[in-house]
N, C-alpha and C positions, 0 to 999 in steps of 0.2 A: 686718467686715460689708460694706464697701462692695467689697472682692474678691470677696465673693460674689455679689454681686448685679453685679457687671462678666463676671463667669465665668455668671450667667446669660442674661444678656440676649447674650453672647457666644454660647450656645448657640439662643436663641430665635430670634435672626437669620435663621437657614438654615432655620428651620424654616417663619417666616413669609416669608420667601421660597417657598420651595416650594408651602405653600398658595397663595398668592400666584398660582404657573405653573398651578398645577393647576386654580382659579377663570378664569384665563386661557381655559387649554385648553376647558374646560367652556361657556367662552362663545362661541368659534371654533368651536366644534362645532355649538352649540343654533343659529348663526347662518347655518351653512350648512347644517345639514339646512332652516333655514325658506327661503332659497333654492332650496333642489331643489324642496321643496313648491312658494313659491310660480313654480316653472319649470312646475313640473307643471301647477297652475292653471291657467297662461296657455296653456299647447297643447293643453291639452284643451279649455279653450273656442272656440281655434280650431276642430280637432279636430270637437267639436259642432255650431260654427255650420255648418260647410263641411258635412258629412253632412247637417243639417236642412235646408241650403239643395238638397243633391239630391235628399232626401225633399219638399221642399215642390214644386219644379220638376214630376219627375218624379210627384206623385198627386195634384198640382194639390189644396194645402191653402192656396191662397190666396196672390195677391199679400204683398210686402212692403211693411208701414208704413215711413215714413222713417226710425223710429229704429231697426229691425231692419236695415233696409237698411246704414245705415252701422254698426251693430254687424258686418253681415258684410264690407263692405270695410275697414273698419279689422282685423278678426281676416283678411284676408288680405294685408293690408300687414304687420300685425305677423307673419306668418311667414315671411316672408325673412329677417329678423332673430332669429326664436327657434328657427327648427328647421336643422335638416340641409339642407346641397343638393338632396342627393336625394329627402327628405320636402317639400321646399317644389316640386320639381318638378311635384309630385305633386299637391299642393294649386293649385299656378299651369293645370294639365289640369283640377282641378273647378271650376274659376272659367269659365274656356275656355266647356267644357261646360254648367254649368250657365246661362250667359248666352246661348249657342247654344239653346239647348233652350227657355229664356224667351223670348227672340223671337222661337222657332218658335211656340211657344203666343198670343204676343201675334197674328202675321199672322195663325195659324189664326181666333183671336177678331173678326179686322176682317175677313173675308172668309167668314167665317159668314152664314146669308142671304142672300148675294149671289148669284144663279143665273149671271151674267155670269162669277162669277169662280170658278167650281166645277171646272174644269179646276187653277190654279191649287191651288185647295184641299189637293185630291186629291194632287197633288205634298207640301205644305205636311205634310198628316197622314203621307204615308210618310216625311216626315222627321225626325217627332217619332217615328214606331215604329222606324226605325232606330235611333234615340239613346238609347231606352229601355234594350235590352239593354247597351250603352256604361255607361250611368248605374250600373244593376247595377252592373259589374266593376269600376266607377271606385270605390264605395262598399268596394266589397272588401278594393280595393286600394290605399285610404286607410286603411281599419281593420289594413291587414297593417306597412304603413309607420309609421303612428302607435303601433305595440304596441310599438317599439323604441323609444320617447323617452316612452310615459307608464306602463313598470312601474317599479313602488316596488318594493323590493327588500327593504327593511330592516322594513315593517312584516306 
């Protein structure tokens, strides 16, 4: 009686071992697809805020509150660290951009009504109509760069 049950448990060993790797594996798996997800998360929110910020800029949908504000410099500090070289280049030109184009719209703002300073102006508005078409391709050409780090593949 008792050989037989040594000759079983001798058998169940490798068995529950193996369950064992395979509960393993099963976990290193479930662990790192939640990783890719939440990878994905986090550059697509960049991704968002940096596009909303050219859309806000460029059709003038209103200044930023302070807590949107640092949602978008913080989502363009965390992309040095979460994307590509060359996708954060990219993102570091809509930052550029987009901050240029702000304080083109703030001077235009302070120098509205002033008839003194209408020459200025005048300059001030063709600089915001140059940067428009910029903004465009810059939008573009974020959406072209970001398609390479946020497809899922597997669902």
């Amino acid at each position: 009686m008792i050989s037989e049950i040594v000759e079983v448990s001798k058998l169940s060993l490798p068995v529950i071992a193996m369950a064992s790797v395979f509960i393993a594996w099963q976990q290193y798996s479930a662990n790192r697809e939640k990783l890719r997800l939440d990878l994905y998360d986090r550059r697509f929110k960049i991704y968002d805020l940096v596009v909303h910020s050219i859309y806000n800029v460029q059709f003038g949908l209103g200044d930023y509150e302070g807590d949107e504000m640092t949602a978008l410099y913080t989502a363009f500090n965390e992309a040095k660290f979460l994307l590509p070289d060359d996708i954060y280049k990219v993102v570091k030109k809509a930052e550029i951009n987009t901050q240029v184009h702000r304080e083109f719209l703030r001077r235009r703002e302070r120098l509205e009504g002033m008839p003194e300073n209408e020459s200025e102006l005048i300059k001030v508005q063709k600089a915001i109509e140059e940067l428009e078409p910029k903004l465009d391709s810059l939008r573009d050409e974020l959406t072209e760069a970001f398609s390479r780090v946020l497809k899922i593949k597997k669902f």
